[in-house]
Every structure is written in C-alpha cells, then in structure tokens.
DSSP file (Angstrom, degrees, kcal/mol; ACC not computed):
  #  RESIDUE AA STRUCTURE BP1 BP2  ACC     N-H-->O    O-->H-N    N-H-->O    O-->H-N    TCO  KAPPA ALPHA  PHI   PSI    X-CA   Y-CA   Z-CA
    1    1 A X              0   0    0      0, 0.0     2,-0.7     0, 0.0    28,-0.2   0.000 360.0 360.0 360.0 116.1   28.1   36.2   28.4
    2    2 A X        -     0   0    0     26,-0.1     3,-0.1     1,-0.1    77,-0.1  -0.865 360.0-127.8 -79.3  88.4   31.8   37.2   28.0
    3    3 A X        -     0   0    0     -2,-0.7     2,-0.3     1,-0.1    17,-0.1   0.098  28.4-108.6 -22.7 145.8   33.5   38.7   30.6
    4    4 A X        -     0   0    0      1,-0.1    -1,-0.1    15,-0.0    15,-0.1  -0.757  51.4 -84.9 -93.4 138.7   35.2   41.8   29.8
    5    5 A X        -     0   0    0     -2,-0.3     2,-0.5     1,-0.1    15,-0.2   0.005  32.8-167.9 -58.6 154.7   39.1   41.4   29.7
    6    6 A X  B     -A   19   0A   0     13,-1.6    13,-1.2    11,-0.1     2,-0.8  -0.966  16.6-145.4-129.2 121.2   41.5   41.6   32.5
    7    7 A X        -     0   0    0     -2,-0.5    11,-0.2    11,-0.2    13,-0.1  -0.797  26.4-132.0 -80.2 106.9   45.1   41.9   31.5
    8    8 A X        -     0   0    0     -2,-0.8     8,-0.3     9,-0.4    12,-0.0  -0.204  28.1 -98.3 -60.5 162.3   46.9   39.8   34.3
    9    9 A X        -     0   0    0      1,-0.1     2,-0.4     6,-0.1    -1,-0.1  -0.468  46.5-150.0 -67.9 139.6   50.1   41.7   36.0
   10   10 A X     >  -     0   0    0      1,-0.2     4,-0.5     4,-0.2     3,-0.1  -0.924  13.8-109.0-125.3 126.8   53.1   40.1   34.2
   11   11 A X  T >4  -     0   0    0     -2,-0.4     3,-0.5     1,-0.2    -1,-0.2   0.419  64.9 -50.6 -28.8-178.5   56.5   39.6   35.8
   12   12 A X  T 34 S+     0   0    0      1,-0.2    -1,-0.2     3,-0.0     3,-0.1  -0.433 122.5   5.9 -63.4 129.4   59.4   41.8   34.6
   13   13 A X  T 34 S+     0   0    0      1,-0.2     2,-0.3    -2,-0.2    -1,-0.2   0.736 103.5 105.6  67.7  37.4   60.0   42.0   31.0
   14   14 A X    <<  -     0   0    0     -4,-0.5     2,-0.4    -3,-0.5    -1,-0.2  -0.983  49.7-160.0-154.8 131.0   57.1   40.0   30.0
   15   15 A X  E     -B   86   0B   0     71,-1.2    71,-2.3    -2,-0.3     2,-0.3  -0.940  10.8-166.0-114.6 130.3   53.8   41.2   28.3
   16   16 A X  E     -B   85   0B   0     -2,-0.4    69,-0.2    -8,-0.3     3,-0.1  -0.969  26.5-112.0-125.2 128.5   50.4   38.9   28.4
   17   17 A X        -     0   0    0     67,-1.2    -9,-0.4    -2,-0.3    67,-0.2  -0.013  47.8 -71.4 -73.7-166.6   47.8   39.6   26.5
   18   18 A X        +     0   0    0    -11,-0.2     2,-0.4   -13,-0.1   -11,-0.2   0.009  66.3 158.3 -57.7 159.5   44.5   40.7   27.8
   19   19 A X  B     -A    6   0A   0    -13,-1.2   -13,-1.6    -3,-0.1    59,-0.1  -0.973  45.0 -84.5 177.0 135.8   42.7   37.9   29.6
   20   20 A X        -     0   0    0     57,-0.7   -12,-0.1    58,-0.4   -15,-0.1  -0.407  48.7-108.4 -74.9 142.8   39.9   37.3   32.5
   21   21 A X    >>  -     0   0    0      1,-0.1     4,-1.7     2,-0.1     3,-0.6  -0.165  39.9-106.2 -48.5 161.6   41.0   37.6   36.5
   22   22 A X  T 34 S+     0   0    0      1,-0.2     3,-0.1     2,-0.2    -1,-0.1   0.961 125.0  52.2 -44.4 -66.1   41.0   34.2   37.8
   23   23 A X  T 34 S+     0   0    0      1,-0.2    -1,-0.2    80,-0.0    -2,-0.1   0.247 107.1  56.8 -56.7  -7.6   37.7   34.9   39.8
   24   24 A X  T <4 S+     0   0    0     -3,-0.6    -1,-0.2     2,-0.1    -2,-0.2   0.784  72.4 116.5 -64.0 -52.1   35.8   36.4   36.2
   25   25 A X     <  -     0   0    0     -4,-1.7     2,-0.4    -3,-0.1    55,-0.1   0.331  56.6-163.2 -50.5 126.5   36.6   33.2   34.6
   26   26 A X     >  -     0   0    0     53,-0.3     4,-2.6     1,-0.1     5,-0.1  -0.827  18.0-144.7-107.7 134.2   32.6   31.9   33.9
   27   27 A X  H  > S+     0   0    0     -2,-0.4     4,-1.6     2,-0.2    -1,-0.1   0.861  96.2  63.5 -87.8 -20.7   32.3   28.4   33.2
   28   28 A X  H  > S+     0   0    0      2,-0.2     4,-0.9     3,-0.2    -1,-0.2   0.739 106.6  53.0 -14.7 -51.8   29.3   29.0   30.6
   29   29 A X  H  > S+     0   0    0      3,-0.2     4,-2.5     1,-0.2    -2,-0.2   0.820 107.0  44.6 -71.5 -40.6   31.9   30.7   28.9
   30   30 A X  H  X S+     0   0    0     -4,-2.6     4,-2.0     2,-0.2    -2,-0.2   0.723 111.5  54.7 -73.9 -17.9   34.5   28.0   28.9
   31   31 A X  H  < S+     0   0    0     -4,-1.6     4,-0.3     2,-0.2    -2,-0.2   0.893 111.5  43.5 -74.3 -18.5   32.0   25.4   27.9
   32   32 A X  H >< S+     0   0    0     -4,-0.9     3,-3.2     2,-0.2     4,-0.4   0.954 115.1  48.1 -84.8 -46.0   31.0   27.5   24.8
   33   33 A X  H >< S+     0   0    0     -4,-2.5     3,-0.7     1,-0.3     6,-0.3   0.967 116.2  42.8 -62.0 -41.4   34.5   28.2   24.1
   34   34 A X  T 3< S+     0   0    0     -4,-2.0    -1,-0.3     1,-0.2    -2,-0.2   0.634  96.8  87.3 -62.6  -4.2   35.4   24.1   24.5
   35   35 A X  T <  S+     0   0    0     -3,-3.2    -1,-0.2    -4,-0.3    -2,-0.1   0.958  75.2  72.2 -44.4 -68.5   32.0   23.6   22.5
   36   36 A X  S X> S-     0   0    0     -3,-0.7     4,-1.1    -4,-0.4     3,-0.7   0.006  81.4-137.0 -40.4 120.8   34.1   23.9   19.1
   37   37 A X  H 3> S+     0   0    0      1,-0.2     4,-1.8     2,-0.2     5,-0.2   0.851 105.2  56.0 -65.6 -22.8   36.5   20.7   18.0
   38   38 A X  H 3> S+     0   0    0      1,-0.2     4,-1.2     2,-0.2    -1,-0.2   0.821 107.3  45.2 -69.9 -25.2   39.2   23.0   17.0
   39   39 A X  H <> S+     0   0    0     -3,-0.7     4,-1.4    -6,-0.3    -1,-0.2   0.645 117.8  45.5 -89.6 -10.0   39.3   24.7   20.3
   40   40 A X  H >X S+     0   0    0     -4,-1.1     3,-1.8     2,-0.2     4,-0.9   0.891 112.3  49.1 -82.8 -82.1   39.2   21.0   22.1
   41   41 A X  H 3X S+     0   0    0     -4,-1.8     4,-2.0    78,-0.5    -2,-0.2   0.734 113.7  45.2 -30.4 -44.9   41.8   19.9   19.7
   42   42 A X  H 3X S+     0   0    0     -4,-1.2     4,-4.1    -5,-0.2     5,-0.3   0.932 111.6  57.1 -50.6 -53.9   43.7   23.4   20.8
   43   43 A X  H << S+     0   0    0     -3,-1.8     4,-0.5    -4,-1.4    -2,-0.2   0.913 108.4  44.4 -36.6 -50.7   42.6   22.1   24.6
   44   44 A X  H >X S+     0   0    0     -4,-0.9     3,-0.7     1,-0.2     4,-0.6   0.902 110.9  60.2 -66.1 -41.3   44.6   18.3   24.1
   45   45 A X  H 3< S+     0   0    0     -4,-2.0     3,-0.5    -5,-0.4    -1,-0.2   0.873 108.5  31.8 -82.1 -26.3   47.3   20.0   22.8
   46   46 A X  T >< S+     0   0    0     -4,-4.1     3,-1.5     1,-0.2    49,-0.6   0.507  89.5 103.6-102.7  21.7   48.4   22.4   25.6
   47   47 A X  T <4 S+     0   0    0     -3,-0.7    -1,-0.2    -4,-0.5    -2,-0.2   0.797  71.9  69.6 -29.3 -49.8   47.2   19.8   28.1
   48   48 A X  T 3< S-     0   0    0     -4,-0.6    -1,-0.2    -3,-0.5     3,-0.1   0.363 103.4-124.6 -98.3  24.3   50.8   19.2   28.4
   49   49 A X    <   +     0   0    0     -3,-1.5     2,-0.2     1,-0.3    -1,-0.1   0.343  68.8 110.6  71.1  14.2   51.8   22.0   29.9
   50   50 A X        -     0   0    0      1,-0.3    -1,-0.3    43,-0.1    45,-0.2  -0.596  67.0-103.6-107.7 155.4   54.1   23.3   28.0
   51   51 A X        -     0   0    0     -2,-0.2    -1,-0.3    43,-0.1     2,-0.3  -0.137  39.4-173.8 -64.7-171.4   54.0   26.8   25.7
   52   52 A X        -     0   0    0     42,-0.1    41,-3.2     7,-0.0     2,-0.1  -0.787  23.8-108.5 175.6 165.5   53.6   26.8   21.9
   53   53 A X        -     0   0    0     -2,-0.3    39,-0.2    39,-0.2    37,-0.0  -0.120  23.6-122.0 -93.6 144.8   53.6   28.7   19.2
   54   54 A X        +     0   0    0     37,-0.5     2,-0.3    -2,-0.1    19,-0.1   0.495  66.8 128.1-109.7  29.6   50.6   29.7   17.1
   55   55 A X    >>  -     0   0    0      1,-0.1     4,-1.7     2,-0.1     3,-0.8  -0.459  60.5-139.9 -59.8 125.6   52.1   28.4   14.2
   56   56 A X  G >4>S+     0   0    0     -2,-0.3     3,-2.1     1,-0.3     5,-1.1   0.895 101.4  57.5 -40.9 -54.5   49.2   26.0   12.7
   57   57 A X  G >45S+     0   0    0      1,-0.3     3,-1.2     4,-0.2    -1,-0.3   0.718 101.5  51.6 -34.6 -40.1   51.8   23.5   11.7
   58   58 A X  G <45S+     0   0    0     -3,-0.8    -1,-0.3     1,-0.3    -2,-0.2   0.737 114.5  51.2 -84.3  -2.7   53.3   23.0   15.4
   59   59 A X  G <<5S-     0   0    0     -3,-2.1    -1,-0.3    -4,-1.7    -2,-0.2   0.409 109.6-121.4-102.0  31.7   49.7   22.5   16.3
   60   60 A X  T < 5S+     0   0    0     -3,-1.2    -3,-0.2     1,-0.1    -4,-0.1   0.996  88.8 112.6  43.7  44.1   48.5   19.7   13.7
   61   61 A X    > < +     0   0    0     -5,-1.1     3,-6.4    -6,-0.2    -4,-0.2   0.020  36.0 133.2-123.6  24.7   45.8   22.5   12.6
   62   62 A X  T 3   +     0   0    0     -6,-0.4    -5,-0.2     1,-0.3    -6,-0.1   0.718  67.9  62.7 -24.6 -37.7   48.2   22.6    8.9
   63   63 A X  T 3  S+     0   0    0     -7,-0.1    -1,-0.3    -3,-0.1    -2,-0.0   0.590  94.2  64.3 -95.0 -16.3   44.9   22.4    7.4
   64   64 A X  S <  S-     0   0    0     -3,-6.4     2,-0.3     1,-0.1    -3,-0.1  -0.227  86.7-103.9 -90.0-178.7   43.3   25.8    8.6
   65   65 A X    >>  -     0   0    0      1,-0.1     4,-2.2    -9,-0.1     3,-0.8  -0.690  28.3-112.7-103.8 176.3   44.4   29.1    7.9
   66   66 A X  H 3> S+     0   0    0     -2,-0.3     4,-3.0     1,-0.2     5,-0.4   0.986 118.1  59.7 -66.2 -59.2   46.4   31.3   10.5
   67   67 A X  H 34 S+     0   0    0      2,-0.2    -1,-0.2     1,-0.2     4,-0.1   0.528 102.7  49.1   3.7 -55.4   43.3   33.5   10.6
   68   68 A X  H <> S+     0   0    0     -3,-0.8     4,-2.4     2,-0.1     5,-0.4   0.770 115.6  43.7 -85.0 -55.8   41.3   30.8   11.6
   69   69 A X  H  X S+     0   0    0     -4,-2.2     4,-1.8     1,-0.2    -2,-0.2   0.898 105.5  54.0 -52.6 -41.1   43.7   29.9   14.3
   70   70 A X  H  X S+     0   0    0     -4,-3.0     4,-4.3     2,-0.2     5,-0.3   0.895 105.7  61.0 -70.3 -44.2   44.5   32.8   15.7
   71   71 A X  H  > S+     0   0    0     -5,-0.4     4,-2.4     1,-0.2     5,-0.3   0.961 112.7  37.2 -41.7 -75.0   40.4   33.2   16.0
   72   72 A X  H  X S+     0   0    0     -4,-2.4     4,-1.2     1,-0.3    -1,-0.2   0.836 108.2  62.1 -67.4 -13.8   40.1   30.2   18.2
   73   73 A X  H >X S+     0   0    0     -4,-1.8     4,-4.8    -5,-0.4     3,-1.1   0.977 110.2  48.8 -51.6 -51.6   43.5   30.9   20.1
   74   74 A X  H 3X S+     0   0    0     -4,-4.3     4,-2.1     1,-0.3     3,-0.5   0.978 105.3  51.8 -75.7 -51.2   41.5   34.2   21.1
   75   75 A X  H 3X S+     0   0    0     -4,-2.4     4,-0.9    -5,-0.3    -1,-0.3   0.560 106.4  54.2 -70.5  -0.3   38.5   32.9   22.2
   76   76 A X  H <<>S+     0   0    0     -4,-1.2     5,-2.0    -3,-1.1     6,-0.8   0.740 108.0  50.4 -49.6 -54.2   40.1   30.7   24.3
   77   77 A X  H  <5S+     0   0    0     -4,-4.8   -57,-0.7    -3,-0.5     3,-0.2   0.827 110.3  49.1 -34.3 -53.8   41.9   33.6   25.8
   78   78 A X  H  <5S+     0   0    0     -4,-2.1   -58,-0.4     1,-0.2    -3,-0.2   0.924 103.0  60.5 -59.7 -54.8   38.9   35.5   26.4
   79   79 A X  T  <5S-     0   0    0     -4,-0.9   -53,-0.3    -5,-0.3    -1,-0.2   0.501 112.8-114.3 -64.9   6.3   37.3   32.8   27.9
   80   80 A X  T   5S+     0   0    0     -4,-0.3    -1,-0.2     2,-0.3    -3,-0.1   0.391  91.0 112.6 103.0  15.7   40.0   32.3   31.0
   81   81 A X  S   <S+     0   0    0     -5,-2.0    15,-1.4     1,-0.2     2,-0.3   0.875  80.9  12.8 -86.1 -25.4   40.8   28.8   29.1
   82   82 A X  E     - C   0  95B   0     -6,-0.8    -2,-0.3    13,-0.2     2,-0.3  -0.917  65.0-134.2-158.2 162.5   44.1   29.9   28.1
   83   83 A X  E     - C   0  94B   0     11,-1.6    11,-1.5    -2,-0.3     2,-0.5  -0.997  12.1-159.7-131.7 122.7   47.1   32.5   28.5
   84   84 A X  E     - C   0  93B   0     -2,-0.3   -67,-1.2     9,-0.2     2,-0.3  -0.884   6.5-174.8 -92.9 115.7   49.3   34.4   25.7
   85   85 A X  E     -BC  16  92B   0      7,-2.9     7,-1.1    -2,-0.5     2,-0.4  -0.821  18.5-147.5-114.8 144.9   53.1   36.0   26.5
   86   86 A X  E     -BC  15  91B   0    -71,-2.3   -71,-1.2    -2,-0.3     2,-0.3  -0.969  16.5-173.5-138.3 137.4   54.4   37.8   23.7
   87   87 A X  E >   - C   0  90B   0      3,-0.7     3,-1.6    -2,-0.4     2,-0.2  -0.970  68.5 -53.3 -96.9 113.2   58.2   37.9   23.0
   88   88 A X  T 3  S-     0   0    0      1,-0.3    -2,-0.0    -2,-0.3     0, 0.0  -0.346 120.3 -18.1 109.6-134.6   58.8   40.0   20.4
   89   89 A X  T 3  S+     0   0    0     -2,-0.2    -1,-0.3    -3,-0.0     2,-0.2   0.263 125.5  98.7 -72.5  -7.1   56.7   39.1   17.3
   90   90 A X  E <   -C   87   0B   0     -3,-1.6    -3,-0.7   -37,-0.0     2,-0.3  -0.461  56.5-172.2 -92.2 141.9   56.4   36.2   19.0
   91   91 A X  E     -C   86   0B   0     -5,-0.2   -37,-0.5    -2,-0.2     2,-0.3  -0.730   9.2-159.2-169.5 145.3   53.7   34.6   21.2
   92   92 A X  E     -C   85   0B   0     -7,-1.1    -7,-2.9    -2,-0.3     2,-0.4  -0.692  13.7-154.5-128.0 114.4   53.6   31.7   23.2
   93   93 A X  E     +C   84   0B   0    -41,-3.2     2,-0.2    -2,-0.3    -9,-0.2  -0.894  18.4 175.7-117.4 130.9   50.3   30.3   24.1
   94   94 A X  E     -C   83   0B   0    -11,-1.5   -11,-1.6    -2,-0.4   -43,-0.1  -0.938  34.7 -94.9-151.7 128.1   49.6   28.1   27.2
   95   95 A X  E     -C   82   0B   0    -49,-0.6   -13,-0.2    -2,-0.2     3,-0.2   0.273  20.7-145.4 -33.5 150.7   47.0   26.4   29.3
   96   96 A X     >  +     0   0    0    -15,-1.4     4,-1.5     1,-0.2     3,-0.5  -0.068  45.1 154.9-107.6  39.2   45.7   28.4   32.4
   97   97 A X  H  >  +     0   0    0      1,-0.3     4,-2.0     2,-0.2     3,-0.5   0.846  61.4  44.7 -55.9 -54.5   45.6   24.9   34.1
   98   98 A X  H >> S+     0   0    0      1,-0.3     3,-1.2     2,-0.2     4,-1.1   0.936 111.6  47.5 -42.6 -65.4   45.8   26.2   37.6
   99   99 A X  H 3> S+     0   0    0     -3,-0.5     4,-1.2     1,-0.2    -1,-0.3   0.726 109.8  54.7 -62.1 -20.4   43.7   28.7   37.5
  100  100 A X  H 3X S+     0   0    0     -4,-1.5     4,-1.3    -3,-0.5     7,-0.3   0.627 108.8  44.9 -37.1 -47.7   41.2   26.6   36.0
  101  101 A X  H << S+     0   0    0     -4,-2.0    -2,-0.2    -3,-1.2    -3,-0.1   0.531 113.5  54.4-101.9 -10.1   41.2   23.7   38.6
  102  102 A X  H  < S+     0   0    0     -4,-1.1    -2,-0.2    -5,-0.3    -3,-0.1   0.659 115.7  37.5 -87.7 -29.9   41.1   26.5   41.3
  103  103 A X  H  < S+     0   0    0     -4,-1.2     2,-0.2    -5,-0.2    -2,-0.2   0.800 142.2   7.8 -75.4 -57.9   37.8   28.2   39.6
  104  104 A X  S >X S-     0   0    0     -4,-1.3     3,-3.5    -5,-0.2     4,-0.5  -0.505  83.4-150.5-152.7  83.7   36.3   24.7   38.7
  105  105 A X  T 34 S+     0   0    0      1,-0.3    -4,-0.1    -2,-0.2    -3,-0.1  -0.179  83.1  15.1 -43.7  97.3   38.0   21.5   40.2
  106  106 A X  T 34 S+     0   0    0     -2,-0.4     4,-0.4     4,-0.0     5,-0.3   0.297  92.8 108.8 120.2 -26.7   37.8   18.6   38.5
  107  107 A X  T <> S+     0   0    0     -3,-3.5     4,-4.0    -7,-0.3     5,-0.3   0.955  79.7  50.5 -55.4 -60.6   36.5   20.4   35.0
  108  108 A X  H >X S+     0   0    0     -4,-0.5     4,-2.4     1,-0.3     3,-1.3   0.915 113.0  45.2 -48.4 -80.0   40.2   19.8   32.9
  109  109 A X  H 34 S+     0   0    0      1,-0.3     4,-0.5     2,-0.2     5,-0.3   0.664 113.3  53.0 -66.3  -9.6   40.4   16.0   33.7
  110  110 A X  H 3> S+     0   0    0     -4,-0.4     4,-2.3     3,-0.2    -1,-0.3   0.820 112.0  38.4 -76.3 -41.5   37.1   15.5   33.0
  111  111 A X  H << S+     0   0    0     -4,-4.0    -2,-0.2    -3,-1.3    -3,-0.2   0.954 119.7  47.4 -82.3 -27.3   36.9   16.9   29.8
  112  112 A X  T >< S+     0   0    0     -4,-2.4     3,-0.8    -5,-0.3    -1,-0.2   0.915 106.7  57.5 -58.2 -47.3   40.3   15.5   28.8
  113  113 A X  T 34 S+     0   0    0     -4,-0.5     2,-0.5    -5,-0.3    -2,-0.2   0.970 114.6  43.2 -32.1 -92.7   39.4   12.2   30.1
  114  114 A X  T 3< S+     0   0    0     -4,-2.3    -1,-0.2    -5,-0.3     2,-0.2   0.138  86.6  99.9 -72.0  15.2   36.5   12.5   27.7
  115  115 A X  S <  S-     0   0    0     -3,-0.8     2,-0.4    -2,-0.5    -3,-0.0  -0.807  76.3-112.0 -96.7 158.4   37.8   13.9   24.5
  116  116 A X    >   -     0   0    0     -2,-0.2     3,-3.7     1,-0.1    -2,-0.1  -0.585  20.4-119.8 -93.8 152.9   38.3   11.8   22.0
  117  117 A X  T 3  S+     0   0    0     -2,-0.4    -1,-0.1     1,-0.3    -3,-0.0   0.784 114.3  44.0 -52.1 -23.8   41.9   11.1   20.9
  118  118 A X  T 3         0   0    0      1,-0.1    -1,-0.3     0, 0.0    -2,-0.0   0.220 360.0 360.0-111.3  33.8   41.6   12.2   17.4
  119  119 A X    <         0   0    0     -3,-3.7   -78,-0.5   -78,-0.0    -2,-0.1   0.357 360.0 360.0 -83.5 360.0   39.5   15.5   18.5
C-alpha cells in the first residue's frame, strides 16, 4: 500500500518534489521499495549524506538506462525513503535519513550494516 503523496513545505526558493509526511511514511512500503538491488545500491549510495545528481554515471548505475533510474529514484521517493529538490533542470536527490530514524529507529543502520558491499 502506497501512501498518497505529500509535497513537503520547502524553504524559500526551493521546490521538492511530491513526497510522503514524515508520519505517512509506512515501513511495508520502504521494505518493498529497499526489496530491489538497484534501489539498495541507490540506498548505499546516498548513505553518505550528501545530494547527487541522477545522472546514472555519478551513481555507478552506467549500465542502466536513465529511464530505468529515474524509475527507482521515484519509488524511493514515494516510499518516504528519499527526497528530490529541483534547481532548474536540475535535481538533487537525497536520503530522508532523519526522518527515517524518527519514523523507524534503528531501520537505516540495520539495513546498511547488512547490505552487501557490492549491492
């Protein structure tokens, strides 16, 4: 079951896309989205807490198409796993780590803990 999106308020001069409240985010729904190795592979990589880009290339997913990326970027979104700002043409994709560990404590470092290093 997929919550229906919630755009959260974003500061001045900054648009985010649509995206579940903190309090929607269902954890049924983040496990299905973290089911998938591309969206765990997505997971490790903004683990570190920084934005990025959704060029495949800056994520080591060179081998998919943008298409395909962009797919699991959104269901990550939907599912409260992750947050999108768009600059421009641009958009800058980042873990929702806070809200995440405030919904279900302990979840991230578990599952990071337990992926494997070449996921």
């Amino acid at each position: 079951m997929t919550p229906a999106p919630v755009t959260a308020a974003p500061t001045a001069g900054e648009e985010r896309l649509p995206q579940p409240a903190t309090a929607d985010i269902d954890l049924v729904t983040v496990l299905h989205a973290l089911g998938d190795p591309v969206r765990m592979r997505l997971l490790l990589s903004y683990a570190d807490g920084a934005e990025h880009s959704c060029a495949p290339r800056d994520l080591g997913l060179e081998h998919l198409h943008k298409s395909t990326v962009s797919h699991h970027m959104r269901v990550l979104r939907e599912a409260g796993v992750t947050t999108t700002r768009v600059a421009g043409r641009n958009r800058f994709v980042s873990l929702r780590r806070a809200d995440l560990d405030a919904r279900f404590p302990g979840l991230l470092d578990a599952l990071l803990a337990s992926a494997p290093a070449t996921a």
